[in-house]
N, C-alpha and C positions, 0 to 999 in steps of 0.2 A: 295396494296401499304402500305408503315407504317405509322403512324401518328404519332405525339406528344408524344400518349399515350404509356408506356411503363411495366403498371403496370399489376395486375389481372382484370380478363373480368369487363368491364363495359357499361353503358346501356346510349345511350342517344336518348331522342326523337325529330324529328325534326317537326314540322304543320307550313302550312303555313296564314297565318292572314285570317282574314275574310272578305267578299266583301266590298267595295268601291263604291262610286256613278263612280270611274273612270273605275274598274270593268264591272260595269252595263252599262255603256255609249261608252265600249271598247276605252280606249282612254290610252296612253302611261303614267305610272303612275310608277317615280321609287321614287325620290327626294321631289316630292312635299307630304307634311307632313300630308296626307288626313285623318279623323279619319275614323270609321268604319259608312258605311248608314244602314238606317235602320233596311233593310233587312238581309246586315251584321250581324248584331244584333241579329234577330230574327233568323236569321241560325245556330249561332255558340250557341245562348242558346238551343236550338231543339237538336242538337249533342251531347253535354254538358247533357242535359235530357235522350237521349237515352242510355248515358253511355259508348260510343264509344273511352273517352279522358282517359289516365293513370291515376291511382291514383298522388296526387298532391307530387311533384320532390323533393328531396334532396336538388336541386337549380334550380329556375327557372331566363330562360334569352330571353332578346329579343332584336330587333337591334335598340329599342329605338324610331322608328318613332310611331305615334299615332297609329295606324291602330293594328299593335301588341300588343301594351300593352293593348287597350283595349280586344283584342281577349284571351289575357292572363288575363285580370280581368273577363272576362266574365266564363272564367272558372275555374279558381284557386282565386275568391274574391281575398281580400286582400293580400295575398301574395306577400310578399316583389319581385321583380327582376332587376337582371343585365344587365345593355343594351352594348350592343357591337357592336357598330358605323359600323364595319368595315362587318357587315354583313347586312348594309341595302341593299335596291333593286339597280339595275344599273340606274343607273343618267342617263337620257335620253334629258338633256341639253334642245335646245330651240324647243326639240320634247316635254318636256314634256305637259300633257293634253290633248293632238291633237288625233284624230282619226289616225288608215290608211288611211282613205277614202279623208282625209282633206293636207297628207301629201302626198299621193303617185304619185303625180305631181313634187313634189319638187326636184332637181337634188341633192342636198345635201344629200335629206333626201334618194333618192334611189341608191345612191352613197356608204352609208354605210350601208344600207340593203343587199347590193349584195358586202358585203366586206366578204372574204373569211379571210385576215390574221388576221384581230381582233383587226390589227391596227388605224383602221380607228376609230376616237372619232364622238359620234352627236356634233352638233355646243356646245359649250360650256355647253359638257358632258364629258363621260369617252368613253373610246373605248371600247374591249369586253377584251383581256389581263391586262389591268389596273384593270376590275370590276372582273375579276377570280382571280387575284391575294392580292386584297381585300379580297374577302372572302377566300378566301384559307388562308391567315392570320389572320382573324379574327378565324374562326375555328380551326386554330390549337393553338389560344390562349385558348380560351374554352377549348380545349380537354387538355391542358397545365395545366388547372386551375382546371377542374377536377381530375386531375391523384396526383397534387399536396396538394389540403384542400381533396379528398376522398368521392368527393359528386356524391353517387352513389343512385340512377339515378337520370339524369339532363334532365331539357325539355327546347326547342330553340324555341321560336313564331320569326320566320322570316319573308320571302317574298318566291312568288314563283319561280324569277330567284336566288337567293341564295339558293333554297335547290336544282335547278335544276345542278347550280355550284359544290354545294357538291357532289352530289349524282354522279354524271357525274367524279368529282374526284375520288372518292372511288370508281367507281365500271364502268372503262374505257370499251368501246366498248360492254357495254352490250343492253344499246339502244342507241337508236338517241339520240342527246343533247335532245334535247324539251321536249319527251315523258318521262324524270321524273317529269314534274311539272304534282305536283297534284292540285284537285280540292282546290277550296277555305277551310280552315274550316280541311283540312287533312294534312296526310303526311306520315314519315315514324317511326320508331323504329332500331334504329342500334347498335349493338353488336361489340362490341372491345375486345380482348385478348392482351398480347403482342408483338404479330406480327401486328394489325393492325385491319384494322375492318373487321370479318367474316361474315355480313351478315345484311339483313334488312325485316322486314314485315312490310306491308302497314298498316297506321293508318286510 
């Protein structure tokens, strides 16, 4: 598919934040502003140690909720970043905090689990077309902004349903929706020319 970008090859990297007590607790976790727990912490410094993270971005961005910037300080110190709203996690409304296990009683709540058009919102959330086309816009502002100041390479600390959006955008029917989110603490590397993006190795 094409993107935004129109210029010569460029390089962006995508990781998604580091654990959560909501994480840890499996509990629906898009909206609500969690920072990183402890473990969090201790994980993404261990990664960061091993040496697994890019050298530090041209520009670095994130979708601005806590959880990411810290995962971004933990590895890039100081480093100034851009937060882009439109790439936070799916708003999971008056799901959010709740287990499965606490919700999967709910007629509501399995009303829109078994919604296939993407129409269906949780109670006073977003549906699943609203939060795709959130980030689809967010992202092609990004890749707008890169092609424009020439900030070559850029690194994105998001969520793990946003890079599942992306990645799922870029690169249709190659897996099931779900199986691109990666583990906490990783992610991808993807490559643009200008036709679009050629390709991605896992972070």
């Amino acid at each position: 598919m094409r993107t935004a970008y129109e210029g010569e090859m460029m390089i962006l990297h995508i990781l998604r934040h580091g654990k959560t007590i909501a994480n840890e607790k499996r509990l629906y976790c898009g909206s609500t502003d969690l920072p990183l727990s402890d473990g969090g912490r201790e994980a993404i410094t261990q990664l960061a140690e091993q040496g697994i993270y890019p050298a530090a971005p041209a520009v670095l961005y994130t979708s601005g909720l806590k959880r990411a910037q810290q995962t971004a300080e933990l590895i890039y110190g100081g480093m100034d970043f851009k937060p882009i709203p439109d790439l936070n996690e799916y708003d999971f409304g008056d799901f959010e905090m709740i287990s499965y296990d606490d919700l999967k009683e709910r007629e509501n709540f399995v009303a829109w689990l078994n919604d296939e058009t993407g129409d269906l919102p949780c109670p006073d959330g977003e549906c699943m077309k609203e939060f795709k086309e959130r980030v689809a816009r967010g992202f092609d502002m990004l890749l707008g902004e890169m092609r424009a100041n020439g900030e070559l390479p850029a690194l994105l600390v998001t969520h793990g349903g946003a890079i599942v959006s992306i990645m799922d955008r870029l690169f249709p029917d190659t897996y099931g929706y779900y199986e691109w989110q990666p583990e906490t603490g990783r992610g991808y590397t993807l490559t643009f020319d200008s036709d679009g993006c050629t390709g991605y190795t896992k972070i």
